[in-house]
N, C-alpha and C positions, 0 to 999 in steps of 0.2 A: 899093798902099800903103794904109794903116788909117788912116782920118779923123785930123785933128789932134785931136779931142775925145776920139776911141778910144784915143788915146797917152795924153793930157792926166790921162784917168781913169787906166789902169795905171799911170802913174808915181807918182799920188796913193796909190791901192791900194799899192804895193810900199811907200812913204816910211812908211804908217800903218803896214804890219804891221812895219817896222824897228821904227820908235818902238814900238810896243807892248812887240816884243821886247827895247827898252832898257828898261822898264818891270819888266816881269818879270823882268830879271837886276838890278832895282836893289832891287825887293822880297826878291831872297835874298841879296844883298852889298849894306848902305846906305853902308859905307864906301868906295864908286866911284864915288859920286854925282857929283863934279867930272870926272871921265872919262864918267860913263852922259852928261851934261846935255854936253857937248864933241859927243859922237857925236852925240845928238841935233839940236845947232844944224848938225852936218854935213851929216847929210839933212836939213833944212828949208834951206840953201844950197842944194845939187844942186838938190832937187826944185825952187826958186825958180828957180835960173838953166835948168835946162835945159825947165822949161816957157815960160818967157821968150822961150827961143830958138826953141820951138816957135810960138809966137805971129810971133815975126820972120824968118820962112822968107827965105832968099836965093834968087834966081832963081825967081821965080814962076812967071813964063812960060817957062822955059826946063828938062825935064824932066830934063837931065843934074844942070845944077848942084842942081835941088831932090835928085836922086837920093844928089850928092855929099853935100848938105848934109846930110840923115839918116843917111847913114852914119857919118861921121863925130859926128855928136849921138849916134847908138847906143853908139859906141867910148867917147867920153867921158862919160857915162853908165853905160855897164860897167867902165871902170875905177874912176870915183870910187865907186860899190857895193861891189867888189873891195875896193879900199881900207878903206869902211867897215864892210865884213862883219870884214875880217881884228881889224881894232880890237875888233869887238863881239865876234870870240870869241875876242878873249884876256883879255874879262872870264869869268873862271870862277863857275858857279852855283856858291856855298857848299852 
């Protein structure tokens, strides 16, 4: 398993390059602004809560349940992406 600092940063990493890319499609469409700044406060959620839960590991001493517990933080984390990927590109670059 990859340090919790090594996670900590890729998830930081992935949330900046969204937001950027909300950025740049707000630069070629300003009238989405209330949807681009929506997406946006969604990853700064995600990335808030699921670094959170990376700070508050369950079963520390116990390698199953930490095993469980990341797996499951992976899944929801992939989904909540998913989701706001889908949002981000159904704004279309004018």
């Amino acid at each position: 398993m990859a340090s919790r600092k090594d996670l900590k940063k890729d998830i930081k990493f992935v949330s900046v390059e969204l937001i950027s890319e909300c950025y740049v499609r707000f630069i070629f469409n300003p009238s989405m602004e209330k949807e681009i700044n929506d997406i946006v406060m969604e990853i700064n959620k995600l990335n808030y809560d699921t670094v959170t839960r990376i700070n508050h590991t369950d079963g520390k001493n116990n390698p199953k349940i930490t095993k469980a517990y990341y797996k499951k933080l992976k899944a929801d984390y992939e989904n909540g992406m998913k989701t706001i990927l889908t949002k981000l590109e159904s704004i279309k670059i004018a």
